[in-house]
C-alpha positions as CSV (number, residue, x, y, z in Angstrom):
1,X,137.5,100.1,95.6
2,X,135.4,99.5,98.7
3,X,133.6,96.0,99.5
4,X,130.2,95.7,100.4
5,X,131.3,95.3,104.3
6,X,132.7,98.5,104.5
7,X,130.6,100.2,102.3
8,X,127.8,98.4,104.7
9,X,129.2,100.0,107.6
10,X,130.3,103.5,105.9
11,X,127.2,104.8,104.7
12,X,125.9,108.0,106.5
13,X,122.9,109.7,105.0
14,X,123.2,113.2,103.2
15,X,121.7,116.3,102.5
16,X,118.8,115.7,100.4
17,X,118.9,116.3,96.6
18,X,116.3,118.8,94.5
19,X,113.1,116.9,94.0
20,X,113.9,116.0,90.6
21,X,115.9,113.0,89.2
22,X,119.1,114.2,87.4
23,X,119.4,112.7,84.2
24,X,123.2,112.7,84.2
25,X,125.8,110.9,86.1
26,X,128.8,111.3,88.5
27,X,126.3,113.3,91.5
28,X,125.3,110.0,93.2
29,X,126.8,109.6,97.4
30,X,128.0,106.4,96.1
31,X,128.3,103.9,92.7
32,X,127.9,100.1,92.8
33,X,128.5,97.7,90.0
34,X,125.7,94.9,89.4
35,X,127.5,91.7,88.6
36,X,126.8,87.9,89.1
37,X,127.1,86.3,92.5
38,X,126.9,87.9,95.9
39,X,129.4,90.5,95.7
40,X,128.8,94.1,95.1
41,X,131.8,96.3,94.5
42,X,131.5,100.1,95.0
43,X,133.4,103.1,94.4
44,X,133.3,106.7,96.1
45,X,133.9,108.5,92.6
46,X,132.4,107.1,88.9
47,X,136.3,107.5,88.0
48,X,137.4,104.9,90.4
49,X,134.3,102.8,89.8
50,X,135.2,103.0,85.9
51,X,138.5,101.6,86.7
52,X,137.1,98.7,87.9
53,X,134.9,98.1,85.1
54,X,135.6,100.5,81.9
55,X,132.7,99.0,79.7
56,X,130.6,99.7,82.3
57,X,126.9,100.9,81.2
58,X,124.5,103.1,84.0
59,X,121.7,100.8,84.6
60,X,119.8,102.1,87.6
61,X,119.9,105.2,90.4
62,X,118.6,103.8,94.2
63,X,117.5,106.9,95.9
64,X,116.8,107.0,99.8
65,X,113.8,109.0,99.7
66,X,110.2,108.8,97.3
67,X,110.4,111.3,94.7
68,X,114.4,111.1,94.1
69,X,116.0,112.8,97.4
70,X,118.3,111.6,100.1
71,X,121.6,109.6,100.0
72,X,121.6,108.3,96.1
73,X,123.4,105.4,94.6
74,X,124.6,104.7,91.3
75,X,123.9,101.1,89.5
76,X,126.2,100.1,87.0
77,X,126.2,97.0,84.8
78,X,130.0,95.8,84.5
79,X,129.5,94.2,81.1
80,X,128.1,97.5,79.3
81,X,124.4,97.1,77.9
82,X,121.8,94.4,79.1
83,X,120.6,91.7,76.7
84,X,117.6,91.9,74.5
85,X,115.5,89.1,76.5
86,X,114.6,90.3,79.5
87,X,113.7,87.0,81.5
88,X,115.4,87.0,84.7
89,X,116.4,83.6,84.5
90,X,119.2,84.2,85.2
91,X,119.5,88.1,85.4
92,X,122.0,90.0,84.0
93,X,123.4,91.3,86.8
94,X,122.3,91.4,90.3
95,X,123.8,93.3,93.3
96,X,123.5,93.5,97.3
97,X,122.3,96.9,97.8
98,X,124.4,97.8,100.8
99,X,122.7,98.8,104.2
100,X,122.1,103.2,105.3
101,X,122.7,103.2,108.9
102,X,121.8,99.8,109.7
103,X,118.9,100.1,107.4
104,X,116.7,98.8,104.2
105,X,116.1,102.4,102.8
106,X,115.5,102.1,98.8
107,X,112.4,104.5,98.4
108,X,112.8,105.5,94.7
109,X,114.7,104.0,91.4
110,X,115.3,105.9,88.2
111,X,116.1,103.5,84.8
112,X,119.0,105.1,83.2
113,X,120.0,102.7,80.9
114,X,118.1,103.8,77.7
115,X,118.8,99.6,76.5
116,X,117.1,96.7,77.3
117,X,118.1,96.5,80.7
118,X,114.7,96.3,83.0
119,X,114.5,96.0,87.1
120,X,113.4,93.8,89.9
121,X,113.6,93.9,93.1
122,X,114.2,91.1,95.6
123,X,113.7,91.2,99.5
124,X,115.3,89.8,102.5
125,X,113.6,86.7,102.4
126,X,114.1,86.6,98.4
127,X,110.8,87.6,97.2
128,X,110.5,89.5,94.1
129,X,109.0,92.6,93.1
130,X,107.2,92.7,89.8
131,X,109.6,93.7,86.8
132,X,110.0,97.2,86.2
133,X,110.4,98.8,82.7
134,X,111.0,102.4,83.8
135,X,110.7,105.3,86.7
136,X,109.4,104.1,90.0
137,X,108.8,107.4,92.2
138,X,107.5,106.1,95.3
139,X,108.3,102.5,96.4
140,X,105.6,102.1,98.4
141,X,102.9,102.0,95.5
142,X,104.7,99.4,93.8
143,X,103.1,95.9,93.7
144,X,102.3,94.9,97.8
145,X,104.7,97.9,98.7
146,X,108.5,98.3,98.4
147,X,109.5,101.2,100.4
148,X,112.9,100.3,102.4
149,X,112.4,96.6,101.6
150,X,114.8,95.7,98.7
151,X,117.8,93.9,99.7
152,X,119.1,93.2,96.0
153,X,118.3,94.4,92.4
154,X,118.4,92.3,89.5
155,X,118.8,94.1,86.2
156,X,118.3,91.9,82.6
C-alpha cells in the first residue's frame, strides 16, 4: 500500500498512452481508492489495490493529458457501487488526487462506473466544478476551465 505522501513524491510521468480511453482496467500508472476523509490510499498494481478494498467498484480514470494520454490513474470506490441520489452532500467518496512532479495535472477523466456514481471536481481553494455525468475529454472546456486544477474528486 503506498500513502498519499509517498505516492505525492513518487510520481514520474510516462510514456503516453494511444489516443483512445481503454475501457478496461488494470493499465493505469497508478490506482487510488476514493473514501471519506482526507486520505487517499493507492496501490502500484489493481491486485494490491483489491487487497485493500475487495468490494471495490472502478468509478473514474484521471488522465494527465486532454484526450486520454499521459501518466493515468485509476479511481476506485471502496464500498462497491455509488448510491442512487447523487447530491454531493455528503459525497460518496472523495479522494486527494496526488501531485505529478510537483504538479496539478488532471487534463481528462473517463466515468467507468456504469452505476450511479457521477463526478465533481474541487480545487485548491475548494471550489467545485459542475457535476459530471460522463466523459470529459479536455478539462479545459469544462465549466470556467479545469485543466491541471483539480486537487480532489468527489464521486456520489
Amino acid at each position: 500500500m503506498v500513502g498519499l505522501a509517498a505516492v505525492t513524491g513518487a510520481l514520474v510521468a510516462s510514456a503516453p498512452t494511444s489516443g483512445a480511453a481503454p475501457a478496461d482496467t488494470g493499465t493505469a500508472d497508478l490506482f487510488c481508492l476514493v473514501q471519506p476523509g482526507e486520505t487517499t490510499r493507492c496501490a502500484p498494481t489493481q491486485a494490491e489495490m483489491l487487497d485493500m478494498a475487495p468490494a471495490a467498484s472502478h468509478v473514474l480514470n484521471l488522465w494527465e493529458h486532454p484526450n486520454y494520454e499521459g501518466f493515468h490513474l485509476e479511481v476506485w470506490n471502496p464500498n462497491g457501487d455509488c448510491t442512487p441520489e447523487s447530491d454531493f452532500s455528503p459525497p460518496d467518496a472523495a479522494a486527494n488526487i496526488p501531485l505529478l512532479n510537483g504538479q496539478r495535472w488532471v487534463s481528462s477523466v473517463r466515468k467507468i462506473d456504469t452505476g450511479h456514481c457521477n463526478w465533481v471536481l474541487v480545487g485548491p481553494q475548494g471550489n467545485r466544478s459542475v457535476e459530471v455525468e460522463n466523459d470529459w475529454p479536455r478539462l479545459g472546456t469544462l465549466g470556467d476551465g479545469w485543466d491541471n486544477r483539480a486537487a480532489r474528486v468527489l464521486v456520489d
